[in-house]
BAKESE-988656 format. One record per atom (N, C-alpha, C, O): x, y, z; residue in one letter. Coordinates in steps of 0.001 Angstrom, whole numbers, padded with zeros to 6 digits, always signed. Layout:
REM BAKESE-988656
XYZA...
This chain:
REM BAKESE-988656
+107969+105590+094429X+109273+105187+093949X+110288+106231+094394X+109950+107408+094274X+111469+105953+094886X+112294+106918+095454X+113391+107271+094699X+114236+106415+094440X+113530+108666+094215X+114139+109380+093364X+115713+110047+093996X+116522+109901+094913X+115485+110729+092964X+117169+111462+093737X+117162+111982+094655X+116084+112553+094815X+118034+112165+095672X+117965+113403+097158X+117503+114610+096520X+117519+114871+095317X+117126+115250+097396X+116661+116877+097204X+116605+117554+098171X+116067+116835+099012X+116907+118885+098786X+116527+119272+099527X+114735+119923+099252X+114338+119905+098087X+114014+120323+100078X+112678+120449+099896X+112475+121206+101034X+112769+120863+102179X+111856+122465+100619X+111755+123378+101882X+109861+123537+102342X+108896+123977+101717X+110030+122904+103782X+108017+123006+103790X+107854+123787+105209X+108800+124575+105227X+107282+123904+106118X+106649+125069+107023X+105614+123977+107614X+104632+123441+107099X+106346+123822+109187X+105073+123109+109815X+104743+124152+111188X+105705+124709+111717X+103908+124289+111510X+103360+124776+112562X+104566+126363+112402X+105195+126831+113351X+104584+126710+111478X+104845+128574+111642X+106372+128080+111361X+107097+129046+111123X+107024+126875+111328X+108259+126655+111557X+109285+126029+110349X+109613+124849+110221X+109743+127340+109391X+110431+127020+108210X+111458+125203+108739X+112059+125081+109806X+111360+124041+107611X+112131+123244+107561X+113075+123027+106186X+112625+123573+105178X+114342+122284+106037X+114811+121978+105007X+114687+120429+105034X+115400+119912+105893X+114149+119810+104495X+114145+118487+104311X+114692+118021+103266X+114484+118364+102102X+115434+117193+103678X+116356+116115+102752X+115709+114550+102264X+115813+113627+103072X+115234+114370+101300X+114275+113677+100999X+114696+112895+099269X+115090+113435+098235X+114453+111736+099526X+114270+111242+097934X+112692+110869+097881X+112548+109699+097528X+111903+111301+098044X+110160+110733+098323X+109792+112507+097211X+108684+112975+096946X+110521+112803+097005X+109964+113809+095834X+109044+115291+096305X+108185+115126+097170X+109205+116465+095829X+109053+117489+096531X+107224+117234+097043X+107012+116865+098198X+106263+117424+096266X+105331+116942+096378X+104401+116368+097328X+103429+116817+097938X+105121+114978+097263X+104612+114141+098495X+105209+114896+099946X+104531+115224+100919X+106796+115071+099749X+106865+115554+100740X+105847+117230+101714X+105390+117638+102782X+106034+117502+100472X+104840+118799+100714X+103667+118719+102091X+103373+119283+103145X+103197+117332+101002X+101920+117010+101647X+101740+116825+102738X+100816+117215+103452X+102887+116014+103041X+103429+115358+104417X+103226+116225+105448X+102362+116095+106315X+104301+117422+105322X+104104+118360+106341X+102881+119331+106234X+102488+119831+107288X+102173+119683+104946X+100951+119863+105257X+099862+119035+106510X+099028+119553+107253X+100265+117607+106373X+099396+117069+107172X+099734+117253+108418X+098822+117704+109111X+100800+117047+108982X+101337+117298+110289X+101134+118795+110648X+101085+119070+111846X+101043+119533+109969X+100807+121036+110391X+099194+121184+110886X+098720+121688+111904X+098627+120597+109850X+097106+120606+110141X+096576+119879+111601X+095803+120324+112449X+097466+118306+111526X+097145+118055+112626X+097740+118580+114189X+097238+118267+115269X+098549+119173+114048X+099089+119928+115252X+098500+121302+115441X+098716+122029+116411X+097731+121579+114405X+096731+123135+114836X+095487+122389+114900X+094665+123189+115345X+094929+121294+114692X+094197+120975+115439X+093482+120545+116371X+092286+120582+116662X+095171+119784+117149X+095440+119235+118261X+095496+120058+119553X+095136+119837+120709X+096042+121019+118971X+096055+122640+119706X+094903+123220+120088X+094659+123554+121247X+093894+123409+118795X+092313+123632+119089X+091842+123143+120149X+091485+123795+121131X+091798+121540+119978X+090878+120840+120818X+092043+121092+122458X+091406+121059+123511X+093026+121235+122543X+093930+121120+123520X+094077+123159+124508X+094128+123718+125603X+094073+123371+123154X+093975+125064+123832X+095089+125135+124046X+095437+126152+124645X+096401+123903+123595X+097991+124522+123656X+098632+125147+122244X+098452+124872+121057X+099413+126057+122899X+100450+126419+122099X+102159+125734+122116X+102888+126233+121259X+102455+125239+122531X+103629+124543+122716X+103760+123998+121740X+102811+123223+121630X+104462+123924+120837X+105025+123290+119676X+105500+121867+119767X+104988+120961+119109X+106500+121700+120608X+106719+120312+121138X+106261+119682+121648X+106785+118574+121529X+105056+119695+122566X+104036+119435+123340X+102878+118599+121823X+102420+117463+121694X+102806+119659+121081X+101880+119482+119822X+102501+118375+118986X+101805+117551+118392X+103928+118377+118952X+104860+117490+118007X+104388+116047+118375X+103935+115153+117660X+104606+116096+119542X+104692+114388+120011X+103193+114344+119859X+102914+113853+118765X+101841+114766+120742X+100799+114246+120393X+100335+113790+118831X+099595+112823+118645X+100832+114558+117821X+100989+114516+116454X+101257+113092+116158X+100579+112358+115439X+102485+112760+116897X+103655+112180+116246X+102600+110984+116938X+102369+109971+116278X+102059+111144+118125X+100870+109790+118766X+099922+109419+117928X+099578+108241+117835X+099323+110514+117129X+097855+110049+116625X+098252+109662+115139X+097508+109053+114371X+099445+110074+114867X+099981+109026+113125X+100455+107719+113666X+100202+106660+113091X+101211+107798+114884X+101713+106298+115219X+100140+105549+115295X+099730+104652+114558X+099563+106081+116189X+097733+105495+116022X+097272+104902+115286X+096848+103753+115411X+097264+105954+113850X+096637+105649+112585X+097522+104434+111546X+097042+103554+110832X+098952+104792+111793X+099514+103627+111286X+099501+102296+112198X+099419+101242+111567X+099565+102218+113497X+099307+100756+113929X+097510+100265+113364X+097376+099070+113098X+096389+101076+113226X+095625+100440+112985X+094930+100238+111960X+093765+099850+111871X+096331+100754+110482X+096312+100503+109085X+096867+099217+108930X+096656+098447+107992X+097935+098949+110378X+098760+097798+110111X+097708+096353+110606X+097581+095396+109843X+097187+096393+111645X+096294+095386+112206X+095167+095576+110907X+095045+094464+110394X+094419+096450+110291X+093431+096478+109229X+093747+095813+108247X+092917+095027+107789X+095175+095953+107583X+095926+094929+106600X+096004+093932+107195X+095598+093090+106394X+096401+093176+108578X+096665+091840+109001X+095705+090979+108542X+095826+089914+107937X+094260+091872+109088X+092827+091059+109068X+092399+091116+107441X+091911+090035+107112X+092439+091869+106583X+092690+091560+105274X+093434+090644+104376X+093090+090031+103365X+094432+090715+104962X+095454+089456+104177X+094926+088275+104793X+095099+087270+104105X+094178+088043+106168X+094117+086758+106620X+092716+086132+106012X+092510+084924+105894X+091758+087219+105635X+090523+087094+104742X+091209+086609+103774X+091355+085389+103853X+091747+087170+102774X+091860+086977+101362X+092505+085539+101741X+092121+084796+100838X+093177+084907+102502X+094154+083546+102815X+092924+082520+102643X+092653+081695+101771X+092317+082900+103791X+090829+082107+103785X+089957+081995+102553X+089560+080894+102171X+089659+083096+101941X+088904+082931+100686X+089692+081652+099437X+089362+080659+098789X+090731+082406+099661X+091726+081740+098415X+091689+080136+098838X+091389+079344+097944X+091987+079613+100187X+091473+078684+100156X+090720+077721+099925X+090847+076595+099444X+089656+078522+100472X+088123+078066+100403X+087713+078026+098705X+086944+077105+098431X+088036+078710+097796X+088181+079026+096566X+088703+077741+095368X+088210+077177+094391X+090175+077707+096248X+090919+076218+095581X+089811+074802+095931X+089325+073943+095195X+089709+075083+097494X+089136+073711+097696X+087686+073629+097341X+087031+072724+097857X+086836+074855+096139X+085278+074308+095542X+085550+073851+094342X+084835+072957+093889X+086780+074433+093477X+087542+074610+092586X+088176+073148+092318X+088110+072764+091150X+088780+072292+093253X+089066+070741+093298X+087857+070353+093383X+087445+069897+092316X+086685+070345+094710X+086123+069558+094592X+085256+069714+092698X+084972+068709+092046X+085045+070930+092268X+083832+071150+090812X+084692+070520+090026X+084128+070116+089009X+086343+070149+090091X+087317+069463+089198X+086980+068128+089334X+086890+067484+088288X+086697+067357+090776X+086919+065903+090662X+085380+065279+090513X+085143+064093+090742X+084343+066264+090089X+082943+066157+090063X+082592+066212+088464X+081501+065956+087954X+084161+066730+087606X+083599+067067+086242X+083327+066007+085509X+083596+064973+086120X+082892+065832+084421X+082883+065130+083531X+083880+064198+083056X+083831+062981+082877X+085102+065338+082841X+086060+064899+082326X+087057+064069+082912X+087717+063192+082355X+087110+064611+084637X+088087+063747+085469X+087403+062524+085966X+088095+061760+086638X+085988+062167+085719X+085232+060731+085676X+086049+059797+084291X+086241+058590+084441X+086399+060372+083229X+086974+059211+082085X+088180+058600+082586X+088757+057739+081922X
Protein backbone atom coordinates (compact mmCIF):
# COMPACT_ATOMS: atom_id res chain seq x y z
CA UNK A 1 0.00 0.00 0.00
CA UNK A 2 1.62 3.32 -0.85
CA UNK A 3 2.16 5.78 1.89
CA UNK A 4 3.47 9.22 2.17
CA UNK A 5 6.72 10.40 0.14
CA UNK A 6 9.87 10.01 2.08
CA UNK A 7 13.10 10.42 1.36
CA UNK A 8 15.04 6.99 2.24
CA UNK A 9 18.69 6.78 2.19
CA UNK A 10 20.15 3.02 0.96
CA UNK A 11 23.84 2.14 -0.51
CA UNK A 12 24.03 0.06 -3.63
CA UNK A 13 27.21 -1.25 -4.84
CA UNK A 14 29.54 1.17 -2.35
CA UNK A 15 27.23 3.99 -3.78
CA UNK A 16 25.32 6.26 -1.10
CA UNK A 17 21.53 6.98 -2.74
CA UNK A 18 18.59 9.31 -1.63
CA UNK A 19 15.48 7.81 -2.72
CA UNK A 20 12.26 9.39 -2.96
CA UNK A 21 9.73 6.80 -2.40
CA UNK A 22 6.10 6.26 -1.05
CA UNK A 23 6.71 2.15 -1.01
CA UNK A 24 7.96 2.79 2.70
CA UNK A 25 11.54 2.82 4.13
CA UNK A 26 11.75 -0.92 4.55
CA UNK A 27 10.72 -2.37 1.44
CA UNK A 28 12.62 0.11 -0.08
CA UNK A 29 15.68 -1.03 1.91
CA UNK A 30 15.29 -4.33 0.65
CA UNK A 31 15.11 -3.35 -2.77
CA UNK A 32 18.47 -1.99 -2.97
CA UNK A 33 19.76 -4.64 -0.80
CA UNK A 34 18.79 -6.89 -3.61
CA UNK A 35 20.25 -5.03 -6.42
CA UNK A 36 23.49 -4.61 -4.52
CA UNK A 37 23.74 -8.29 -3.96
CA UNK A 38 22.96 -8.95 -7.37
CA UNK A 39 25.51 -6.66 -8.94
CA UNK A 40 28.39 -8.13 -6.58
CA UNK A 41 27.45 -11.14 -7.81
CA UNK A 42 27.27 -10.44 -11.28
CA UNK A 43 30.72 -9.02 -10.85
CA UNK A 44 31.95 -12.38 -9.25
CA UNK A 45 30.86 -14.51 -11.92
CA UNK A 46 31.92 -11.55 -14.53
CA UNK A 47 35.32 -10.53 -12.79
CA UNK A 48 33.98 -6.77 -13.53
CA UNK A 49 34.22 -3.88 -11.62
CA UNK A 50 32.37 -1.29 -13.59
CA UNK A 51 29.44 -0.18 -11.87
CA UNK A 52 27.43 0.68 -14.89
CA UNK A 53 28.42 -2.19 -16.79
CA UNK A 54 27.01 -4.18 -13.46
CA UNK A 55 23.81 -1.76 -13.40
CA UNK A 56 22.36 -2.75 -16.65
CA UNK A 57 23.23 -6.56 -16.45
CA UNK A 58 21.32 -6.21 -13.01
CA UNK A 59 18.75 -4.21 -14.43
CA UNK A 60 18.68 -7.57 -17.36
CA UNK A 61 18.36 -10.37 -14.95
CA UNK A 62 15.23 -8.49 -12.84
CA UNK A 63 13.75 -7.55 -16.27
CA UNK A 64 14.32 -11.62 -16.75
CA UNK A 65 12.83 -12.56 -13.59
CA UNK A 66 9.90 -10.25 -13.97
CA UNK A 67 8.99 -11.24 -17.64
CA UNK A 68 8.97 -14.86 -16.44
CA UNK A 69 6.80 -14.08 -13.21
CA UNK A 70 4.64 -12.42 -15.83
CA UNK A 71 4.26 -15.46 -18.46
CA UNK A 72 4.15 -17.88 -14.94
CA UNK A 73 0.97 -15.80 -13.89
CA UNK A 74 -0.44 -15.91 -17.61
CA UNK A 75 -0.27 -19.82 -17.48
CA UNK A 76 -1.85 -19.74 -13.99
CA UNK A 77 -4.72 -17.57 -14.56
CA UNK A 78 -5.37 -19.60 -17.80
CA UNK A 79 -5.38 -22.95 -15.49
CA UNK A 80 -7.54 -21.60 -12.90
CA UNK A 81 -10.05 -20.28 -16.23
CA UNK A 82 -10.05 -23.88 -17.28
CA UNK A 83 -10.64 -25.46 -13.94
CA UNK A 84 -13.39 -22.98 -13.06
CA UNK A 85 -14.92 -24.03 -16.05
CA UNK A 86 -14.63 -27.43 -16.06
CA UNK A 87 -15.90 -27.04 -12.33
CA UNK A 88 -19.28 -25.08 -13.35
CA UNK A 89 -19.86 -27.48 -16.15
CA UNK A 90 -19.74 -31.01 -13.43
CA UNK A 91 -21.52 -28.68 -11.12
CA UNK A 92 -24.63 -28.19 -13.93
CA UNK A 93 -24.32 -31.37 -15.18
CA UNK A 94 -24.57 -33.09 -10.82
CA UNK A 95 -27.51 -30.10 -10.85
CA UNK A 96 -29.58 -31.42 -13.84
CA UNK A 97 -28.89 -35.19 -12.60
CA UNK A 98 -30.31 -34.23 -9.00
CA UNK A 99 -33.20 -35.35 -7.59
CA UNK A 100 -34.67 -32.30 -7.17
CA UNK A 101 -34.35 -30.71 -10.73
CA UNK A 102 -36.15 -34.23 -12.01
CA UNK A 103 -39.66 -32.84 -10.01
Amino acid sequence: MAGKMQNVPVEIYDQPYNLRTDSGEQYTQELARAVDATMRAIGEQTRSYDSVKLAVLAALHFADECQRFKIRYSHLQQAVTEKAILFTEVLDEGLEDSPAAKR
